[in-house]
Structures are given as C-alpha cells and as structure tokens.
N, CA, C and O atoms as CSV, one atom per row, in Angstrom:
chain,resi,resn,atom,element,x,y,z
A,1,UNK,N,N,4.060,21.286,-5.631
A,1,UNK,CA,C,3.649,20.113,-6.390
A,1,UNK,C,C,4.303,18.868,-5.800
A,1,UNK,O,O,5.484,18.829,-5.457
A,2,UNK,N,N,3.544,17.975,-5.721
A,2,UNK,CA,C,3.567,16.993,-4.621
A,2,UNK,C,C,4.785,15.901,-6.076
A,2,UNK,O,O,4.600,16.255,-7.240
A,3,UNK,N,N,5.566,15.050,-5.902
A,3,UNK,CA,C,6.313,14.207,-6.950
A,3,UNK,C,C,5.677,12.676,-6.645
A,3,UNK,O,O,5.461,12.105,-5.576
A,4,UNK,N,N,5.483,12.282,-7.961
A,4,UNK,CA,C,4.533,10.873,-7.754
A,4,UNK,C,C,5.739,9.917,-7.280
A,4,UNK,O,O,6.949,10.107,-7.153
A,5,UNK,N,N,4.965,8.900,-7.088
A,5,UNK,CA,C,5.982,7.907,-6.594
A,5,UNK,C,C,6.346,6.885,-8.076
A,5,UNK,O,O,5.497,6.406,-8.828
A,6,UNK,N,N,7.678,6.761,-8.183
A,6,UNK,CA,C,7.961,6.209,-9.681
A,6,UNK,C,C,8.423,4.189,-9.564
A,6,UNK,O,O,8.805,3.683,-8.509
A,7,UNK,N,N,8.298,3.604,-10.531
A,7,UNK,CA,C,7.936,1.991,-10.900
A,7,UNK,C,C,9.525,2.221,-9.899
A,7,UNK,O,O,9.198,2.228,-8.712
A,8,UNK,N,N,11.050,2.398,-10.054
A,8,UNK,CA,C,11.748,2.040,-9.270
A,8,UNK,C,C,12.156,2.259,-8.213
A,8,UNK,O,O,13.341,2.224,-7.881
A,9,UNK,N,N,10.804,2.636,-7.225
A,9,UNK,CA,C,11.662,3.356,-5.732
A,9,UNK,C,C,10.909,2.186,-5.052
A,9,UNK,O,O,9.863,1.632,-5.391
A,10,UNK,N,N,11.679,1.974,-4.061
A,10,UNK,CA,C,11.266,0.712,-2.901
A,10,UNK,C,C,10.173,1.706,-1.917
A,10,UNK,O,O,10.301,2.857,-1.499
A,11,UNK,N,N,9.293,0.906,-1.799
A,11,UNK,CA,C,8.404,1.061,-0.953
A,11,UNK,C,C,8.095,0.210,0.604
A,11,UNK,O,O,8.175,-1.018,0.567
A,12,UNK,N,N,7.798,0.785,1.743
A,12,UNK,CA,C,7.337,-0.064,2.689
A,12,UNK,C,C,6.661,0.614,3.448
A,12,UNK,O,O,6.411,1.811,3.306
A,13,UNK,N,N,6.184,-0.339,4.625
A,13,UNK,CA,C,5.234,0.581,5.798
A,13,UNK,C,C,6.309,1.137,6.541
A,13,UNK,O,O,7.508,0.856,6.544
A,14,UNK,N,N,5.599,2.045,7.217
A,14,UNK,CA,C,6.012,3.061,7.952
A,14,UNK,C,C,5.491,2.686,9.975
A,14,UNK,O,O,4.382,2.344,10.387
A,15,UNK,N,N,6.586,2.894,10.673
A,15,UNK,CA,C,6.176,2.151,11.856
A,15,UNK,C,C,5.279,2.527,12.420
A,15,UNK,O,O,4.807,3.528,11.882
A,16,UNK,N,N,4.508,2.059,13.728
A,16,UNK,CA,C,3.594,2.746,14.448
A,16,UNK,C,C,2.202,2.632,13.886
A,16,UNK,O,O,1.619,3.653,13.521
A,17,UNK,N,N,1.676,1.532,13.802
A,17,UNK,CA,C,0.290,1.348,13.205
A,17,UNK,C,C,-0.142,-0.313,13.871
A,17,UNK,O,O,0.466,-1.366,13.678
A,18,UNK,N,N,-1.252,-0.107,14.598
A,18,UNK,CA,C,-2.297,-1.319,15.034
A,18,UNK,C,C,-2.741,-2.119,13.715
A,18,UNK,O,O,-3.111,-1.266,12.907
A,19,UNK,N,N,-2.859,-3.406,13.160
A,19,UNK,CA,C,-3.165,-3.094,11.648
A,19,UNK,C,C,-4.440,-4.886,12.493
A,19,UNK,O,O,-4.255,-5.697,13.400
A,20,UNK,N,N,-5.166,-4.726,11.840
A,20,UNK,CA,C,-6.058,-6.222,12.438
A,20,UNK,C,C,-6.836,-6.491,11.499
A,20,UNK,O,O,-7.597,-5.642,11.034
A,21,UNK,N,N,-6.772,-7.728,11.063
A,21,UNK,CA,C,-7.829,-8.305,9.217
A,21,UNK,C,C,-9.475,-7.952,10.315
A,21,UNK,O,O,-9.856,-8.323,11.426
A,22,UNK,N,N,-9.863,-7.333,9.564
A,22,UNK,CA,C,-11.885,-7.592,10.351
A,22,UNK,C,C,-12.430,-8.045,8.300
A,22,UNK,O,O,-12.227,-7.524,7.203
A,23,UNK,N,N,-13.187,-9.318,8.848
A,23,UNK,CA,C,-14.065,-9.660,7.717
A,23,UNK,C,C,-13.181,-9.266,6.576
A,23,UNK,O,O,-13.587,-8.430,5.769
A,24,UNK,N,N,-11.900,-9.858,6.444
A,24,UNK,CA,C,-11.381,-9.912,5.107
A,24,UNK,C,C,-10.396,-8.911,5.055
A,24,UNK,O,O,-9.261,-9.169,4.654
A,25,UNK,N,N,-10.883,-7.298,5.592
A,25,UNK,CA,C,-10.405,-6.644,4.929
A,25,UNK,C,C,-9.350,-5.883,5.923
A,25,UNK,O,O,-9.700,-6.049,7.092
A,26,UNK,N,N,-8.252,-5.157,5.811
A,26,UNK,CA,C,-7.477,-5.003,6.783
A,26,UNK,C,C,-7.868,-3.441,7.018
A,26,UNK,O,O,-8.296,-2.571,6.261
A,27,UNK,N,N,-7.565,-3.466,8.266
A,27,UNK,CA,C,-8.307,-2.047,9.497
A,27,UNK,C,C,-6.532,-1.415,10.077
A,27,UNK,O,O,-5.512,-2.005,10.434
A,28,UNK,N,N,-6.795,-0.378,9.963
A,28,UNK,CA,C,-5.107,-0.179,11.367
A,28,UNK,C,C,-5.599,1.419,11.982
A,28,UNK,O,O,-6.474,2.192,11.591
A,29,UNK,N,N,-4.831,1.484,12.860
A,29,UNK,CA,C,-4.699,2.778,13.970
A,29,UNK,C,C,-3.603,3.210,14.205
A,29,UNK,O,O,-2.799,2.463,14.762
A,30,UNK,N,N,-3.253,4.460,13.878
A,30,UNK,CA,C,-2.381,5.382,14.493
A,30,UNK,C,C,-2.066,5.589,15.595
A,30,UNK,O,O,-2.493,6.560,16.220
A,31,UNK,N,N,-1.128,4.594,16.153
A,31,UNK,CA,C,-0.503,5.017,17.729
A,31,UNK,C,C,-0.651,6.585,18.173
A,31,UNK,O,O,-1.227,7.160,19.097
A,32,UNK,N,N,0.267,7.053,16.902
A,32,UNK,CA,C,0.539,8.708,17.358
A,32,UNK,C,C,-0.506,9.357,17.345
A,32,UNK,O,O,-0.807,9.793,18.456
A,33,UNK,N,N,-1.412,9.683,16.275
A,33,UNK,CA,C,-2.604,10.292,15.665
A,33,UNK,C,C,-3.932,9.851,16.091
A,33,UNK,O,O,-4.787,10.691,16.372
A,34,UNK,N,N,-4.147,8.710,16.154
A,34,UNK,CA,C,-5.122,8.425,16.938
A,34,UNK,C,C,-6.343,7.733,15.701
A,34,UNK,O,O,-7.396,7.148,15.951
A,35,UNK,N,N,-5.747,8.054,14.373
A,35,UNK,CA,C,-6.318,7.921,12.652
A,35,UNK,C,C,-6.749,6.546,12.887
A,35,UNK,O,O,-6.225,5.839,13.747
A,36,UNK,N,N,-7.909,6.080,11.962
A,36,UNK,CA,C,-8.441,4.906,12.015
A,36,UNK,C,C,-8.347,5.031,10.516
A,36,UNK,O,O,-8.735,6.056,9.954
A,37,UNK,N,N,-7.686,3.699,9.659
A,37,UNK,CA,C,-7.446,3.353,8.245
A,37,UNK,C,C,-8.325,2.244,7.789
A,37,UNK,O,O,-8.197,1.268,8.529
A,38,UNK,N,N,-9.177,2.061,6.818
A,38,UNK,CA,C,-9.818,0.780,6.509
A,38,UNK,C,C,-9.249,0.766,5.030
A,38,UNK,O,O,-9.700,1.528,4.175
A,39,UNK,N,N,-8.400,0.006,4.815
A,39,UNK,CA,C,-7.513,-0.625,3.906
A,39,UNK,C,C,-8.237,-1.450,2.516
A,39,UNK,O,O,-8.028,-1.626,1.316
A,40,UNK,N,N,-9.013,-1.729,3.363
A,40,UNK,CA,C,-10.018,-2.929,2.076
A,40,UNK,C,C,-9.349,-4.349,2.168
A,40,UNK,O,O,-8.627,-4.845,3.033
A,41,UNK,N,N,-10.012,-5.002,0.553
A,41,UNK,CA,C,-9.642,-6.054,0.776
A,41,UNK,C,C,-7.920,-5.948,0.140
A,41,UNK,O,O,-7.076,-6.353,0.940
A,42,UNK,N,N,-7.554,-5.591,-0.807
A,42,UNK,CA,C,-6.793,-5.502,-1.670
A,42,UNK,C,C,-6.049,-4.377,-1.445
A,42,UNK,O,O,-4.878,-4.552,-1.783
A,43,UNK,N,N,-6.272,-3.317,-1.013
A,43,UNK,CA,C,-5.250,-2.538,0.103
A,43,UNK,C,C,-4.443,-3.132,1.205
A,43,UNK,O,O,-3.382,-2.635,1.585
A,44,UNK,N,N,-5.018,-4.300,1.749
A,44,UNK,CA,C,-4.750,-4.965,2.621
A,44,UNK,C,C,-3.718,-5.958,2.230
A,44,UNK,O,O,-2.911,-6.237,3.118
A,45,UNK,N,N,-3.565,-6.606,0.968
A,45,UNK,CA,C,-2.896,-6.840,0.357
A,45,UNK,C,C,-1.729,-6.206,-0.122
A,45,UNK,O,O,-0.636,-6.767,-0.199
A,46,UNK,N,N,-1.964,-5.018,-0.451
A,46,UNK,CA,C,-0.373,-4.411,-1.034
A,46,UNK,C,C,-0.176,-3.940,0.457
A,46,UNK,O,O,0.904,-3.349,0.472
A,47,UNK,N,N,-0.609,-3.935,1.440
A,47,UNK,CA,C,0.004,-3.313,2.872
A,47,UNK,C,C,0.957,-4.678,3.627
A,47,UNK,O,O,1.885,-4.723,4.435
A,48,UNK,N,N,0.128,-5.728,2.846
A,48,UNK,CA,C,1.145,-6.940,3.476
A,48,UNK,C,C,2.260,-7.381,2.713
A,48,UNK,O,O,3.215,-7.941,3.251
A,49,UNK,N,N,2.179,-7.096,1.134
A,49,UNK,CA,C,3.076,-6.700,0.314
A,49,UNK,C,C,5.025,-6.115,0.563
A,49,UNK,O,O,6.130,-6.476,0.156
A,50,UNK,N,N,4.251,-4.676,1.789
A,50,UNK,CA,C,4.958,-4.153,1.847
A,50,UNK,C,C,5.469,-3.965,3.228
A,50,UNK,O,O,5.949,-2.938,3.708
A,51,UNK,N,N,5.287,-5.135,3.798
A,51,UNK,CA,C,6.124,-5.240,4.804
A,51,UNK,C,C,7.291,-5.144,4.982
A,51,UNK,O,O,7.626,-4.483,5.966
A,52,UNK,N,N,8.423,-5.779,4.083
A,52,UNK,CA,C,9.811,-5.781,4.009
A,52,UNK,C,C,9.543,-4.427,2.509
A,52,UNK,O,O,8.673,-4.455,1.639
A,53,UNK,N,N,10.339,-3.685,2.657
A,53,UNK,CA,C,10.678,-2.378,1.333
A,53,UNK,C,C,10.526,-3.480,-0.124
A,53,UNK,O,O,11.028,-4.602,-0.180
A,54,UNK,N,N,9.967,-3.028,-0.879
A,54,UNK,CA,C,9.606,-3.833,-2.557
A,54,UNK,C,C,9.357,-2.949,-3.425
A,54,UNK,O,O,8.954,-1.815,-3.166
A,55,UNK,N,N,9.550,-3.343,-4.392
A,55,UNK,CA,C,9.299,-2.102,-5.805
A,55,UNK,C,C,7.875,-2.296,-6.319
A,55,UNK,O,O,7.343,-3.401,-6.425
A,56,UNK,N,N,7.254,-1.031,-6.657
A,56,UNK,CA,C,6.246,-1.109,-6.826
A,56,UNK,C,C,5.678,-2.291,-8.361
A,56,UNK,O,O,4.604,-2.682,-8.818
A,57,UNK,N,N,7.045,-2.457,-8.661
A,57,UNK,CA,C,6.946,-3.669,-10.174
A,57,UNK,C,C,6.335,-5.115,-9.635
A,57,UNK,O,O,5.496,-5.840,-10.169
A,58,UNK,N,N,7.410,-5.354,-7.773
A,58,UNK,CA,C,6.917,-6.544,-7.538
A,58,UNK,C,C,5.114,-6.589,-7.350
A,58,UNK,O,O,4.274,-7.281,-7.926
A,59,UNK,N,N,4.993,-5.604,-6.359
A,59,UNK,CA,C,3.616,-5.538,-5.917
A,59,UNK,C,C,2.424,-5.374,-6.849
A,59,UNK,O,O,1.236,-5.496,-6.551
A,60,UNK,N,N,3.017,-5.039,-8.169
A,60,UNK,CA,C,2.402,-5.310,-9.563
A,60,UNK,C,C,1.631,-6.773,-10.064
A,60,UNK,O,O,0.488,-7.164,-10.300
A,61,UNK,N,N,3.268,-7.399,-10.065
A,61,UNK,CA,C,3.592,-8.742,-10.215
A,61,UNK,C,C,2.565,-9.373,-9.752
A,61,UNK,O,O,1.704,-9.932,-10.430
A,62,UNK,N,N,2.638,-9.280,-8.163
A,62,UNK,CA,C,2.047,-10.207,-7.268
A,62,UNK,C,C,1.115,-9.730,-7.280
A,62,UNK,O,O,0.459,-10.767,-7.379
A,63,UNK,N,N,0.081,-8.655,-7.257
A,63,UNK,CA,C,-1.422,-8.374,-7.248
A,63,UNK,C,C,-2.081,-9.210,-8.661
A,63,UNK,O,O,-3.199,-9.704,-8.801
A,64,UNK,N,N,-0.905,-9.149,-9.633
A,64,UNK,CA,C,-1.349,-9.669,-11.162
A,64,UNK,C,C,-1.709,-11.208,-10.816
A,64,UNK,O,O,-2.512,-11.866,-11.478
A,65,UNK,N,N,-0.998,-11.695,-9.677
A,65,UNK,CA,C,-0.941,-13.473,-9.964
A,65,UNK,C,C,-2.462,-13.952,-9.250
A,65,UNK,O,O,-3.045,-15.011,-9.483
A,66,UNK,N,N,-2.922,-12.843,-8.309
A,66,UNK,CA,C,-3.944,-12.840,-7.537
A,66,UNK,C,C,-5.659,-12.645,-8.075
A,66,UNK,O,O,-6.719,-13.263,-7.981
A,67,UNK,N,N,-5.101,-11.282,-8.725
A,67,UNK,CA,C,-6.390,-10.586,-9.353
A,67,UNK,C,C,-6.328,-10.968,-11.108
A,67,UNK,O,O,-5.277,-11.332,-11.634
A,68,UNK,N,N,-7.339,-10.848,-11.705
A,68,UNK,CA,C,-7.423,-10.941,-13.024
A,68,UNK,C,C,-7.642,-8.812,-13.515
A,68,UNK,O,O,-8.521,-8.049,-13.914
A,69,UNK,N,N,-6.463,-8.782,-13.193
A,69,UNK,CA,C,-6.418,-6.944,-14.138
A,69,UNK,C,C,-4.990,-7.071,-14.759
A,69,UNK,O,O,-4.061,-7.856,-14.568
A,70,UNK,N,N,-5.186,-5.924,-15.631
A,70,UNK,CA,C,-4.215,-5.611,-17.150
A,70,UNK,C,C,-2.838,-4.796,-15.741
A,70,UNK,O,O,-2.931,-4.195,-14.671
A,71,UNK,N,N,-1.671,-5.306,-16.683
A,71,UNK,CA,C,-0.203,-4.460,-15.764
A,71,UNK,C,C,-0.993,-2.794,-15.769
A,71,UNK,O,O,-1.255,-2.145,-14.757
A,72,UNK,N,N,-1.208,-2.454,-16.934
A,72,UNK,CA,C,-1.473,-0.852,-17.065
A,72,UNK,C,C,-2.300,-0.259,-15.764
A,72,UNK,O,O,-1.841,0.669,-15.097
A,73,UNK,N,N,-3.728,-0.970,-15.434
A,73,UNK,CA,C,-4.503,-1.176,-14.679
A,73,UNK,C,C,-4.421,-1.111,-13.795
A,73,UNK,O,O,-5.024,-0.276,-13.120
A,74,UNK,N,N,-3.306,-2.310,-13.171
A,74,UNK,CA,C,-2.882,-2.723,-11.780
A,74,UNK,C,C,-1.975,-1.640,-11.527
A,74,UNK,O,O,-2.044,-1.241,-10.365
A,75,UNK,N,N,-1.100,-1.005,-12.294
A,75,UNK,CA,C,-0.005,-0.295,-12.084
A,75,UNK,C,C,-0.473,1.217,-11.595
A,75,UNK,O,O,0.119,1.881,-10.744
A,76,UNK,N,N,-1.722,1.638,-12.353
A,76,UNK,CA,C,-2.009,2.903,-12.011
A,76,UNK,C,C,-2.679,2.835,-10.514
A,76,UNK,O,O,-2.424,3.794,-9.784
A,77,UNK,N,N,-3.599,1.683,-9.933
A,77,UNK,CA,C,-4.490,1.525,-9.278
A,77,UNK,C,C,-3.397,1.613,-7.649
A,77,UNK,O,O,-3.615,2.246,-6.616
A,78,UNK,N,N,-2.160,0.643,-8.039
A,78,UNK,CA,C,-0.733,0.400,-7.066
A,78,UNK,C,C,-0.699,1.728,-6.503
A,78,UNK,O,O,-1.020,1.988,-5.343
A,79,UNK,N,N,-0.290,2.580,-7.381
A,79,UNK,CA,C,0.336,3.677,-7.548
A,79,UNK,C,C,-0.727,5.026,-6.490
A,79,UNK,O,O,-0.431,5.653,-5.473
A,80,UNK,N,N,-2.213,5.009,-7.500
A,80,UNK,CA,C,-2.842,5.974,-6.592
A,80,UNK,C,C,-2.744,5.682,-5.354
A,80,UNK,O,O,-2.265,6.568,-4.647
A,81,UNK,N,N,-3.243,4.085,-4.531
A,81,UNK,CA,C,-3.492,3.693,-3.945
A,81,UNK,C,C,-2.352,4.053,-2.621
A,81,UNK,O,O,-2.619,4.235,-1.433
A,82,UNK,N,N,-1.005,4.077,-3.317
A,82,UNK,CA,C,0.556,4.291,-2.450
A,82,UNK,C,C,0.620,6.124,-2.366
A,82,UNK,O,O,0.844,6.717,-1.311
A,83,UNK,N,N,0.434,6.650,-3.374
A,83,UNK,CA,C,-0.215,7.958,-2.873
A,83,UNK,C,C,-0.700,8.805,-2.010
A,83,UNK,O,O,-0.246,9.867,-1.583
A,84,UNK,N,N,-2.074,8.000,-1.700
A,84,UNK,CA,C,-2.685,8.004,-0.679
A,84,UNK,C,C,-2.355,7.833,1.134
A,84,UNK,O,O,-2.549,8.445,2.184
A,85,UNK,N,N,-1.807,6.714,0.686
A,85,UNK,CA,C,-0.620,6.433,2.022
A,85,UNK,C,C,0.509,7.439,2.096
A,85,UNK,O,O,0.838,7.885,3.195
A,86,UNK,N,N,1.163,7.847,0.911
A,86,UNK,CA,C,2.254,8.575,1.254
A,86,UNK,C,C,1.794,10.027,2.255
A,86,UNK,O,O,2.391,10.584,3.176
A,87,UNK,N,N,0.684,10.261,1.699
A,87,UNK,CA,C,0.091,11.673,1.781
A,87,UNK,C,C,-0.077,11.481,3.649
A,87,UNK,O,O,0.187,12.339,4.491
A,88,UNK,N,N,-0.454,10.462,3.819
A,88,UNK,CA,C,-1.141,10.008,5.429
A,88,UNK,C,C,0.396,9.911,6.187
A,88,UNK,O,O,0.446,10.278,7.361
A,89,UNK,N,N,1.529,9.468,5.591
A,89,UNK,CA,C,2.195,9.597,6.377
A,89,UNK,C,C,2.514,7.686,6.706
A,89,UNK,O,O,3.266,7.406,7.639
A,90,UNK,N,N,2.055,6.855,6.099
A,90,UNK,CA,C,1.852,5.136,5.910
A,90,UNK,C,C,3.070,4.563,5.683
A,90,UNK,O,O,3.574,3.587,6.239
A,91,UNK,N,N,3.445,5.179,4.916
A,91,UNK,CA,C,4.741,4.327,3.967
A,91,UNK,C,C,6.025,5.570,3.959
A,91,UNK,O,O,6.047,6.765,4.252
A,92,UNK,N,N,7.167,4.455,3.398
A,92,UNK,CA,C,8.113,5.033,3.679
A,92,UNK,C,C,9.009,5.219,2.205
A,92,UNK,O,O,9.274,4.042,1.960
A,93,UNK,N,N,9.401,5.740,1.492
A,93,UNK,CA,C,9.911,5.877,-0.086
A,93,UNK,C,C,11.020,6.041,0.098
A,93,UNK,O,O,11.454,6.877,0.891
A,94,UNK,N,N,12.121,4.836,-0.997
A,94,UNK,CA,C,13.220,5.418,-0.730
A,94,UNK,C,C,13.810,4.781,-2.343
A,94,UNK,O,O,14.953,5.030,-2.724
C-alpha cells in the first residue's frame, strides 16, 4: 500500500527533466527514460510552484489566489495530481 502524500511534507521537482510551456500548457522529457509528460495548464503551474521544496498548504494557497475553487477542492485535486508525479518518479517528498 502505496502512503499518500500528507498537507505537511515539502514537496519539489525531482532533477533531470526537459520541461518547455507549448500553447500555455507545460510539456517535459525524461533525460533518463526517454517519458514524454504533458502537464496541462495548471499542472504546469503547481510544477512551477515547486521548484524550490513547498508545502502542499502553500501550493493550495497560491492555486486559490489564481483559480476560483473551494480549499477542499483545490486540496484534493493538489494532492491526486502530486500522486501521480510521485508514482512517475517527478517529485521529491520529504
């Protein structure tokens, strides 16, 4: 059983990724793997988010000041979304 990622662990990217905005939305490549990522628009956002390590509260915060969604909302959406990355190998939890 995989352990979710919880509101106080710092999050960031993980090295080794081509990352380039196309039409808004952010794209990256796996040096090692060779993986092609299309981020979206707002993936692209919490990926620039998390450039320097941040808690998933800030990246809350700051998606909230951007987008018009509820904390509950934004928080679950953060969360799957960092998941996803963890699973790929994206980000780094600490």
């Amino acid at each position: 059983m995989t352990q979710t990622i919880s509101t106080n662990q710092v999050i960031s990217q993980a090295a080794g990724y081509i990352v380039s905005d196309m039409d808004g939305e952010k794209v990256m490549l796996s040096i090692q793997s060779g993986k092609y990522y299309n981020l979206g628009l707002v993936g692209g956002d919490i990926w620039d988010l998390i450039k320097e390590p941040v808690s998933i509260e800030h990246i809350v915060q700051s998606l909230q000041s951007i987008y018009d969604v509820s904390q509950i909302e934004c928080e679950e959406q953060v969360r799957s979304f960092l998941e996803k990355l963890k699973e790929e190998g994206l980000i780094l939890i600490s």
